[in-house]
C-alpha positions in Angstrom: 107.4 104.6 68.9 105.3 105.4 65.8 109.2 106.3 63.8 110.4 103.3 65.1 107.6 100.9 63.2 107.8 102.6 60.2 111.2 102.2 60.1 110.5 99.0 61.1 108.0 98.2 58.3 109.9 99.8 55.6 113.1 98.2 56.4 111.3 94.7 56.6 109.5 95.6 52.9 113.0 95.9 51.3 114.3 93.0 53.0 111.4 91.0 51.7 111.9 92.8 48.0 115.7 91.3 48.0 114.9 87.9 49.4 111.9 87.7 46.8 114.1 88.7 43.8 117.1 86.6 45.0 114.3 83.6 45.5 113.2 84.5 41.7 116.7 84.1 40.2 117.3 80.8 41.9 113.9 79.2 41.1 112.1 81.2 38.5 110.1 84.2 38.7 107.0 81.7 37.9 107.5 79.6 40.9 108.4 82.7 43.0 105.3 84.5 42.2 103.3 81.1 42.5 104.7 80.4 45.8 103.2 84.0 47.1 100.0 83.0 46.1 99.7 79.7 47.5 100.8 80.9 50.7 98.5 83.7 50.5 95.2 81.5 50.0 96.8 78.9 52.4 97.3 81.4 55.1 93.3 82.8 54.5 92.3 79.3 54.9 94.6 78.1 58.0 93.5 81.3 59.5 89.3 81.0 58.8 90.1 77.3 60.3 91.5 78.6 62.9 89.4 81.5 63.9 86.1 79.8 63.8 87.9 77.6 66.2 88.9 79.6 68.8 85.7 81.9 68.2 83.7 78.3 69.3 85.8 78.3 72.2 85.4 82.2 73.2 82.0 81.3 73.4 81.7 78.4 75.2 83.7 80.3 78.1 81.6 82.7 78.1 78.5 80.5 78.1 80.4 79.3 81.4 81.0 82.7 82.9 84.6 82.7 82.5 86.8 85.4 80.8 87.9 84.1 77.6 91.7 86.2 78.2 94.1 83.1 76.3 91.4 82.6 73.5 91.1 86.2 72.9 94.8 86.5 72.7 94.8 83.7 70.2 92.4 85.7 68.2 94.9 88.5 68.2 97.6 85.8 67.5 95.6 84.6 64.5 94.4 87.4 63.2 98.0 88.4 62.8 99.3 85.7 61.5 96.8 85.1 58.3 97.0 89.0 57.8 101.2 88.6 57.6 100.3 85.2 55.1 98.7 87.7 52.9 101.4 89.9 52.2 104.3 88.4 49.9 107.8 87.5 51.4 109.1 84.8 53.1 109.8 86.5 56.5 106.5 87.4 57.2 105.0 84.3 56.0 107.3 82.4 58.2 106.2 84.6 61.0 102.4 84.1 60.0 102.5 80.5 60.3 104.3 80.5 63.9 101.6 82.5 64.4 98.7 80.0 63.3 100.4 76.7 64.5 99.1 76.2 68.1 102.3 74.7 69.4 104.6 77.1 68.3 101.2 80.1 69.1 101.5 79.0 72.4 105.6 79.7 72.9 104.6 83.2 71.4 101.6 84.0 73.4 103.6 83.5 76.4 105.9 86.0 75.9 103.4 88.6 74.8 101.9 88.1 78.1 105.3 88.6 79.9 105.4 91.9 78.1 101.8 92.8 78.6 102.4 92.1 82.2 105.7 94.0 82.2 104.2 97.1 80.1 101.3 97.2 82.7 103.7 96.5 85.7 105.7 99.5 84.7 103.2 102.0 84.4 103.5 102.6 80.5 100.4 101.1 79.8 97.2 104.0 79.7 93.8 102.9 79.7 91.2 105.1 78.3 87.2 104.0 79.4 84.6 106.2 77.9 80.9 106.3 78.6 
């Protein structure tokens, strides 16, 4: 599994590379390089937004004795998607704002549950609880 992310990773790095460099020869290395900032400081801010948001609403269902199990996978969702806004390339920042719009959060949480659920449900899941 570990192979398989690194593979992953580095595959998705040169990807990015050529899709950054072919982005720089049709609109200017300038505007390429611009664009990766600006969607690097957008992404921190969407994200900050975001987060104090849903860390308001963590605590409110907790004030109310519930378990806050969707906002804390929106957390996770957030988190994810303003650390992939930070890192240049067009796939991942694509990928990091799905992750920060609600609507399309939502469509995404929903199938991270059904593979939660279906890790768990399968016994591949190992739960370690120390004291």
């Amino acid at each position: 599994m570990l192979i398989k992310l690194i593979l992953l990773l580095i595959t998705l790095a040169f990807v990015e590379l050529a899709i950054l460099i072919k982005l720089g020869t049709i609109i200017g290395t300038g505007k390429t390089i611009l664009i990766i900032i600006l969607t690097s400081f957008l992404g921190v801010y969407l994200a900050k937004l975001a987060g104090i948001n849903t860390i308001y609403r963590i605590l409110t269902e907790i004030e109310n004795r519930q378990i806050p199990k969707d906002e804390l996978l929106n957390g996770l969702c957030i988190i994810l998607g303003g650390g992939l806004l930070i890192f240049p390339g067009i796939i991942t920042d694509t990928i990091g704002f799905l992750l920060l719009i609600p609507m399309t959060r939502n469509i995404i949480k929903d199938i991270l549950k059904n593979k939660m659920k279906k890790i768990i449900r399968e016994g591949n899941f190992i739960f370690l609880y120390r004291r």
